[in-house]
C-alpha positions in Angstrom: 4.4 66.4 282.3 6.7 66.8 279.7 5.6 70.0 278.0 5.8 71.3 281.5 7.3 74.8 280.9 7.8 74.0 277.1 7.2 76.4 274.5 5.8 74.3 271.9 6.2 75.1 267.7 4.1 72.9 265.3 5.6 72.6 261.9 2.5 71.2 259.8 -0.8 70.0 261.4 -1.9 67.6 263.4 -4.7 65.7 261.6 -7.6 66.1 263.7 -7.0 68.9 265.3 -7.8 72.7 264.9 -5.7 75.3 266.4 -7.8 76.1 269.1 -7.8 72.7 270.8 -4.3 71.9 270.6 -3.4 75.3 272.0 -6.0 74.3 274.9 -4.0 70.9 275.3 -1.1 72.3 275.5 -2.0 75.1 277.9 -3.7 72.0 280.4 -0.5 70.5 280.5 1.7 74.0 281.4 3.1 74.6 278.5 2.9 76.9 275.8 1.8 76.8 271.7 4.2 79.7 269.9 2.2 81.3 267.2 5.6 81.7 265.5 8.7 81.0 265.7 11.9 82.3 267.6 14.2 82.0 270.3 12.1 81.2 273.0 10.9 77.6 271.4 12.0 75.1 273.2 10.3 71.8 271.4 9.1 71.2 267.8 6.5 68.9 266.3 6.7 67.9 263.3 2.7 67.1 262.0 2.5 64.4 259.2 1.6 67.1 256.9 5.3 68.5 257.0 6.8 65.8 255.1 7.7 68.8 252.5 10.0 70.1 255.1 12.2 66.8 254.4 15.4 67.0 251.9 16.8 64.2 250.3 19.2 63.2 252.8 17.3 62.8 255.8 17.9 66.2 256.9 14.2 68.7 257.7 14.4 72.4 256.7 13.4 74.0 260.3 11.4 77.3 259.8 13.7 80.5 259.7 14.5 81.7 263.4 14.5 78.2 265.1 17.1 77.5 268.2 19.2 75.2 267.0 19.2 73.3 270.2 15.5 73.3 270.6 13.9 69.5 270.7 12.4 67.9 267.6 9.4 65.3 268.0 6.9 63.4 266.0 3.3 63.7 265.5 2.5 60.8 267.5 5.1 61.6 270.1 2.8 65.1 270.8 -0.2 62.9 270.9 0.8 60.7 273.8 2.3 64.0 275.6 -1.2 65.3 275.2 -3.0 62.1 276.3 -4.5 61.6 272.7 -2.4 58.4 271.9 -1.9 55.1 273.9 2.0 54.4 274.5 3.9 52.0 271.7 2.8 48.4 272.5 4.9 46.6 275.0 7.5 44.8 272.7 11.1 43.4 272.6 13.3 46.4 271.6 17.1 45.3 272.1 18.1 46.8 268.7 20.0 50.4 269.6 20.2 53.6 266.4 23.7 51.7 265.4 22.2 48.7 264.8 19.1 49.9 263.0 21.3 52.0 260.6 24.1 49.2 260.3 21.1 46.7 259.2 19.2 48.5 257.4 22.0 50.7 255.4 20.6 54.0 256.2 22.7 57.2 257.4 21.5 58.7 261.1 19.7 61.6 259.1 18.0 58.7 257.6 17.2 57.3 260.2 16.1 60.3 262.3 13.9 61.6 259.8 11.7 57.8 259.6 11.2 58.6 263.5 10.3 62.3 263.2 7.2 60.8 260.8 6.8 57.5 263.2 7.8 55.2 260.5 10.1 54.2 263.2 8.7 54.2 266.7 11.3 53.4 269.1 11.3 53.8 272.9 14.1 55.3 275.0 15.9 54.7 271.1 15.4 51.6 271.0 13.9 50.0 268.4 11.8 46.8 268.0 12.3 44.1 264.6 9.4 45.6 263.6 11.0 48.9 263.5 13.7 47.4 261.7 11.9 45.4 258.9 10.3 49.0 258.1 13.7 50.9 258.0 15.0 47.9 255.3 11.6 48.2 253.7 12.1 52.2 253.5 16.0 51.8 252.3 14.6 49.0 249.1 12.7 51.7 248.5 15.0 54.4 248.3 17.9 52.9 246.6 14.8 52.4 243.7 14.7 55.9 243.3 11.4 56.5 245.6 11.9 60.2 246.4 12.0 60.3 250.6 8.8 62.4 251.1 6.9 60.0 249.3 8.1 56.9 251.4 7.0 59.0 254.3 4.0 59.8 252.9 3.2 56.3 251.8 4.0 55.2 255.7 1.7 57.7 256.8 -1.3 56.7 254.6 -0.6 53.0 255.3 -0.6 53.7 259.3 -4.1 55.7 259.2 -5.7 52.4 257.8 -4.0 50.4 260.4 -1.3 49.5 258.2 2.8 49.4 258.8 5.3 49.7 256.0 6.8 46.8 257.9 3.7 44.6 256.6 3.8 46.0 253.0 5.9 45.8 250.2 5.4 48.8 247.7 6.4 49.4 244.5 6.4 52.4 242.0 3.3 52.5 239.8 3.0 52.7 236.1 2.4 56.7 236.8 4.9 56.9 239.5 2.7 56.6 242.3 3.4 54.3 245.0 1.4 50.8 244.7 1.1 47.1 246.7 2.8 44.5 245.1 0.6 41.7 246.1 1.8 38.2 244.5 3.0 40.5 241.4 0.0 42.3 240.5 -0.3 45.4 241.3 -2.7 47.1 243.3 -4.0 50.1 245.0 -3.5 50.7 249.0 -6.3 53.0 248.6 -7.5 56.7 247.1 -4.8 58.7 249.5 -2.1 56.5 248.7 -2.4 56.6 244.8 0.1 59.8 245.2 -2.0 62.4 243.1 -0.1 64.7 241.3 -1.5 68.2 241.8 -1.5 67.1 245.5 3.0 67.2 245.3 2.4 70.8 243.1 0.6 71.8 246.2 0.6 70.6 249.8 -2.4 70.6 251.8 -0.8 72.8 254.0 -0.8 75.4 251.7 -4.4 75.0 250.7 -5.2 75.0 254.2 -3.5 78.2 255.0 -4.9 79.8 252.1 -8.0 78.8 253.2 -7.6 80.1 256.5 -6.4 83.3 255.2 -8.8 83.9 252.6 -11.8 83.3 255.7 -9.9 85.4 257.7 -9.7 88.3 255.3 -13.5 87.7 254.6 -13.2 86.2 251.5 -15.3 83.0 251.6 -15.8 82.1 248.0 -12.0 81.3 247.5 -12.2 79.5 251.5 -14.9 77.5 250.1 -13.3 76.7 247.0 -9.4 76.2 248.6 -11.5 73.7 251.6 -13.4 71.8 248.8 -9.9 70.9 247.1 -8.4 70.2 250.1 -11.3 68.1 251.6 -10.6 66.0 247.9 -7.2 64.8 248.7 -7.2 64.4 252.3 -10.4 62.1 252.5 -9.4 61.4 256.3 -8.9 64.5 258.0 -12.0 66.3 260.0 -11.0 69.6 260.7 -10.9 70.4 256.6 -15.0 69.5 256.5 -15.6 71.4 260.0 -13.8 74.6 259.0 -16.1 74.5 255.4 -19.0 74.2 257.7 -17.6 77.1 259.6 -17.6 79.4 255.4 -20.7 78.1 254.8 -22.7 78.9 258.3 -21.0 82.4 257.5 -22.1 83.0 254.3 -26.1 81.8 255.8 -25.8 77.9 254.3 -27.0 76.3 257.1 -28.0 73.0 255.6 -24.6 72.4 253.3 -23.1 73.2 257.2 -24.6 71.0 258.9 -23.6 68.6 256.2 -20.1 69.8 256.4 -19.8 69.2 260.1 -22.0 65.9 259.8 -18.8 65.0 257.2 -16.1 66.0 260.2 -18.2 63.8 262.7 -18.2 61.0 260.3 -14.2 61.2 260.1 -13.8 61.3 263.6 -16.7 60.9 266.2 -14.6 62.7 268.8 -15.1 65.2 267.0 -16.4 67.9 269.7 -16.3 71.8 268.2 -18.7 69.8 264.8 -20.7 68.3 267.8 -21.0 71.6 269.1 -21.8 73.9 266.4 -24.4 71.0 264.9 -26.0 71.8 268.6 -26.3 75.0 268.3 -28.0 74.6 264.7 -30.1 72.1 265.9 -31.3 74.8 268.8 -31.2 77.3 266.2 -34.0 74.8 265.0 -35.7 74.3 267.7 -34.6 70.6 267.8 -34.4 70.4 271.1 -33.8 66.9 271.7 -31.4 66.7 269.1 -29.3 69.7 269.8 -29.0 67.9 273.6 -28.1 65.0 272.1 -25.2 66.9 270.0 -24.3 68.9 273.4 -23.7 65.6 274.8 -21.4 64.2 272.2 -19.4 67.4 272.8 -18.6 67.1 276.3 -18.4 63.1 276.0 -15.4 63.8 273.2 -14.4 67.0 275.5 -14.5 66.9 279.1 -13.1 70.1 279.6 -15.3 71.8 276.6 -16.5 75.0 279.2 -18.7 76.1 275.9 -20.5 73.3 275.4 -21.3 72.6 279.5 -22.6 75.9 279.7 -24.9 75.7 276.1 -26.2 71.6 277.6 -26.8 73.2 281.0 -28.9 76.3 279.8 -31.0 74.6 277.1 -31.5 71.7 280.1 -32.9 74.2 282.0 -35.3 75.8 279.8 -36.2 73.0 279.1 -37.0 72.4 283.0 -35.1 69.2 282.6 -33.4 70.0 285.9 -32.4 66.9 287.2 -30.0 66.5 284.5 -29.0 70.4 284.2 -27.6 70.4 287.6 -24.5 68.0 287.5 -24.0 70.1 283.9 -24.0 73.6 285.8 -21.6 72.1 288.5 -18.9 70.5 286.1 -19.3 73.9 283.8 -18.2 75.7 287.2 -15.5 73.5 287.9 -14.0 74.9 284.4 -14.8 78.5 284.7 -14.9 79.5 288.1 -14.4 82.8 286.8 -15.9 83.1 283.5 -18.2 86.0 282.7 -21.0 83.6 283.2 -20.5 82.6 286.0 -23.3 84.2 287.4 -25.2 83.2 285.3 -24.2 79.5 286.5 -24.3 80.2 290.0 -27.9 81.6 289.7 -29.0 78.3 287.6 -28.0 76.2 290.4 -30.0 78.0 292.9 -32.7 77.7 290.8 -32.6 74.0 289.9 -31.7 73.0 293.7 -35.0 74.9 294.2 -37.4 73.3 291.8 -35.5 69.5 292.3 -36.6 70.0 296.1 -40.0 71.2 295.0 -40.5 68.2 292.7 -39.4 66.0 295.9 -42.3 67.4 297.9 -44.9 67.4 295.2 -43.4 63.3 294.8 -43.4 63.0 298.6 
C-alpha cells in the first residue's frame, strides 16, 4: 500500500470528494490525512483545484511549513492509491523526462508541473507519444502567451469530458478565454472551459472555504450564497450541491435539499453521503420504499459506509423485512465491531434469526 505509514497533505480538492471520505480512504489504507501542514508530512497531493498554486515557470508555491523533501503527487496519482482510478492504459512508453523536455522544448519545472495536473501521465517516468504530443501541444501554447494555470486548467476541463490536450488544438478566444480551433472556426469546448473571469478573481477554493467557514460559524445565508456561486462555475463537481443540501436541511428547506443532493447524485451516482441523507429524508417521509432504495445506493457506492448499513438494517427490520435485514446487520458488524451500537446490532440479529426460523415453520 503505498500511503502505508504516509502522512498525507492535500493542497486543493479532490473533485468528488468531501473531507470526511477521503480522510476515511486514507485511514483504510494505513495512512494518515494532516489537517495542516508541518514537519511530519511526508506526501502531497496536489487536487486539480490547486492550479493557483502554479508560477510561471513550472515551479508550485508549497503551503508555508512543508518538508522540503516530502513527496509531491497528482490528483489522479491519489486516486489509484486509493483504488478510485483504474491504472494508465497499457501503452508503449520508451520516451524518458530528457526526451519529453528535449522534444517538446519545455524546462523540467515545466515539465513536472504538466504531471502534477496529469496533463502528462507517465509510468515509472516514462512517457507514452501521447504524453508527448500533449507536452508540444502545451509548449505552442505557451510560447503564445497562454498564461500556465490556464493551460492546466484547460487540460483539466478537456480530461473530465473525456478529452486529452493531446487530441485538441486550442487557441485564445476573442475575450481571452481558451477555445477549439476546429477547421479555423472557432468554437466552445464547453461552459467550464470558456475561462470565466470572476472565476481567475476568485478560485473555487476560496469560495469553497468560505463556504465552509461561514456554515461552520453558523452563518448559512452567506454558505448558501458562497455554494450557489460556486455550484455556477464548477458545473461538474458533486460535493458543492451536497454540502448546499447540507445549509439548506439546516436552515428546515427540506425540499430545495433534497433537490440539492438529487443535483450531487446526478453529478456522480457514486455519490453515497447524498444517497444517504436523501434516505434519511425519505424515512423522515415515511417513504419507506424509497428511503431503502436510497440506503441501498449508499452502501452499493460505499461498501464500507458503517452509517448507512446500520440506517438499511434498522428500517429493514421495522419494516419486518428480515430476510433482507440480516446479511445488512452482519456486514454493519463486520465494520463496527465495537461501535456504540453494536448492541443494538447484535440484539437485531437475534431477533431476525428468530422470526426467519419462525417464518420456516409457519412455511413448513
Amino acid at each position: 500500500m503505498p500511503l502505508a505509514g504516509q502522512t498525507l497533505y492535500l493542497v486543493g480538492r479532490i473533485q468528488g470528494l468531501t473531507r470526511r471520505r477521503l480522510d476515511q480512504l486514507v485511514r483504510v489504507r494505513r495512512g494518515r490525512l494532516a489537517t495542516r501542514p508541518g514537519a511530519r508530512v511526508t506526501t502531497i497531493a496536489f487536487g486539480h483545484s490547486a492550479t493557483t498554486h502554479v508560477l510561471d515557470d513550472g515551479r508550485v508555491a508549497l503551503p508555508p511549513g512543508m518538508p522540503p523533501k516530502a513527496t509531491l503527487i497528482s490528483e489522479n496519482v491519489l486516486r489509484r492509491q486509493l483504488g478510485l482510478l483504474e491504472p494508465p492504459a497499457d501503452v508503449d512508453r520508451s520516451m524518458g523526462r530528457p526526451e519529453i523536455e528535449r522534444l517538446a522544448g519545455l524546462s523540467p519545472n515545466l515539465i513536472a508541473c504538466l504531471v502534477l495536473f496529469d496533463v502528462l501521465e507517465p509510468v515509472d517516468d516514462r512517457f507514452g507519444y501521447r504524453d508527448l504530443v500533449a507536452a508540444r501541444e502545451a509548449a505552442r501554447l505557451l510560447k503564445t502567451g497562454v498564461a500556465l494555470h490556464d493551460v492546466l486548467d484547460a487540460s483539466i476541463s478537456l480530461r473530465r469530458r473525456g478529452g486529452n490536450l493531446a487530441e485538441a488544438r486550442l487557441t485564445e478566444g476573442p475575450s481571452g478565454e481558451l477555445v477549439r480551433e476546429i477547421a479555423g472556426q472557432l468554437a466552445e469546448l464547453s461552459g467550464q472551459l470558456t475561462m470565466r473571469l470572476e472565476q481567475k478573481a476568485r478560485s473555487i477554493d476560496d469560495l469553497l472555504a468560505e463556504a465552509e467557514q461561514a456554515e461552520a460559524e453558523g452563518d448559512l445565508a452567506a454558505a448558501e450564497s458562497l455554494y450557489t456561486t460556486a455550484m455556477r462555475a464548477d458545473t461538474v463537481d458533486p460535493v458543492l450541491p451536497f454540502n448546499l443540501g447540507n445549509v439548506f436541511q439546516a436552515q428546515g428547506r427540506t425540499t430545495e435539499a433534497k433537490i440539492a443532493w438529487q443535483i450531487a447524485v446526478a453529478r456522480d451516482p457514486a455519490f453515497a453521503e447524498a444517497w444517504y441523507n436523501l434516505a434519511m429524508a425519505a424515512e423522515d417521509e415515511n417513504q419507506t420504499d424509497l428511503a431503502v432504495a436510497e440506503y441501498r445506493r449508499a452502501v452499493q457506492a460505499q461498501s464500507d459506509y458503517a452509517d448507512a448499513h446500520f440506517n438499511l438494517a434498522l428500517l429493514l427490520t421495522r419494516l419486518e423485512r428480515c430476510g433482507e435485514a440480516l446479511p445488512v446487520w452482519e456486514r454493519f458488524l463486520e465494520l463496527e465491531p465495537s461501535a456504540s451500537h453494536a448492541a443494538t446490532a447484535q440484539k437485531a440479529i437475534a431477533l431476525c434469526r428468530m422470526r426467519i426460523q419462525q417464518d420456516r415453520i409457519q412455511t413448513g
